[in-house]
N, C-alpha and C positions, 0 to 999 in steps of 0.2 A: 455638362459633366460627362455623358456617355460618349460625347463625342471626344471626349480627351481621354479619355479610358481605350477606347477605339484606335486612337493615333499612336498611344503609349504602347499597344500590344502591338501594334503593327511594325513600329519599329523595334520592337523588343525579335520580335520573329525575323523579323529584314535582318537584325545583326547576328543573328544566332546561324542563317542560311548562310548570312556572305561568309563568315569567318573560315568553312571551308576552303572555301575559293581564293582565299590569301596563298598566292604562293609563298613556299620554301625559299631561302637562297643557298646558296654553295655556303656563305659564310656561315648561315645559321646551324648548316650541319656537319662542317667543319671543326668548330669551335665544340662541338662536342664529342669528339675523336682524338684520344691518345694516338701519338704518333708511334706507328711498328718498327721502327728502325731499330734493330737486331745494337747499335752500339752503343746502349743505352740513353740515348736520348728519351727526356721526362717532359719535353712540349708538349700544348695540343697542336692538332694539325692546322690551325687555322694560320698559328705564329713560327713556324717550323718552316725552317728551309731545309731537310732534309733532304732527296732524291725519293724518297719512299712515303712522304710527305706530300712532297710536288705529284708521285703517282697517283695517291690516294683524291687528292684535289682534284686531278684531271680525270679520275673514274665517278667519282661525285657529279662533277660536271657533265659527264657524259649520261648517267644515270638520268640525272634531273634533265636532259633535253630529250630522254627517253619516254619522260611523263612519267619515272616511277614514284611513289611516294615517300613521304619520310621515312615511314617505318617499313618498307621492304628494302631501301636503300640500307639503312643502317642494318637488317636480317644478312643482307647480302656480304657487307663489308665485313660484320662477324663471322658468317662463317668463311669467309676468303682469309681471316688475320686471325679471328679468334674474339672470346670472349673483350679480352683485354683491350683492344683497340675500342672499344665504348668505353667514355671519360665519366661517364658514370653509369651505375648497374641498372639493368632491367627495373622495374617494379615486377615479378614474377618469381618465382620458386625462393629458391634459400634468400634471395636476394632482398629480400621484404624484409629481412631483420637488418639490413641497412637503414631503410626509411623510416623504420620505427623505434631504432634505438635511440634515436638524438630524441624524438619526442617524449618518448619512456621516460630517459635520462633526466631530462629538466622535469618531467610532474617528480618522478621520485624523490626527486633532491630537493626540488620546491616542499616536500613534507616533510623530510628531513631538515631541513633548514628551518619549517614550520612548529616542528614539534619539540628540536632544540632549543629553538627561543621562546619557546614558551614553556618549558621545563626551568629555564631560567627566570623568565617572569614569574611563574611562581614561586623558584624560593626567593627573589628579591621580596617578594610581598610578604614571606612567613618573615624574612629576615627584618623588614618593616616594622611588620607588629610585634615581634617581641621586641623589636629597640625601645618602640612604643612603651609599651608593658614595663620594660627596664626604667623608661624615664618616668612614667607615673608613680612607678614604684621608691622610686628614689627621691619625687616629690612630696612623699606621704610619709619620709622620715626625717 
């Protein structure tokens, strides 16, 4: 039994080291980049034929043969374009009442929904027993 408890942590630790080591690809950081083209184009850049599209790809590409990482590539490309070229926000500053609002949203409404139908379960149930009470009453005359 220690010895499977042994082999379990080991590979728990092996997967946890390797997963750094996975490389990025172009696509993967691609597909998460609004395209800048000034003509309003609303792709991401992965599916974008753009010209500023196609630049954005081939700086990516360049980056990543540079060894840089994900997240100073995408520091980079924001501040070269701007906020906006990231397809979705940071997790940091104002930007956290993004990822919190969809959660918020569904508990609130989940008690609101909860406290609705059961404001109605209870007058179905008074509305119950006086039927109740109506028919007894009416069986005792």
């Amino acid at each position: 039994m220690k010895i499977m408890k042994k082999i379990i942590a080991a590979w728990f630790f092996l997967t946890v080291l390797a997963l750094p080591v996975l490389a990025i690809t172009e696509e993967e950081i691609t597909s998460n980049l609004n395209c800048p083209d000034q003509g309003g184009c609303t792709m991401i850049v992965v599916d974008c034929t753009c010209p500023s599209s196609l630049e954005i790809k081939d700086k990516v590409r360049a980056m990543l043969d540079q060894g840089l990482s994900e997240r100073k590539i995408y520091d980079k490309l924001s501040a070269e374009y701007g906020r906006e070229v990231l397809a979705t926000p940071p997790k940091e500053g104002f930007d956290w009442i993004v990822w919190i609002a969809l959660p918020a949203g569904i508990v609130v409404g989940g008690v609101v929904v909860y406290k609705i139908s059961r404001k109605r379960m209870d007058e179905n149930e008074l509305f119950d027993y006086e039927y109740e009470k109506f028919l007894k009453g009416r069986e005792k005359q």
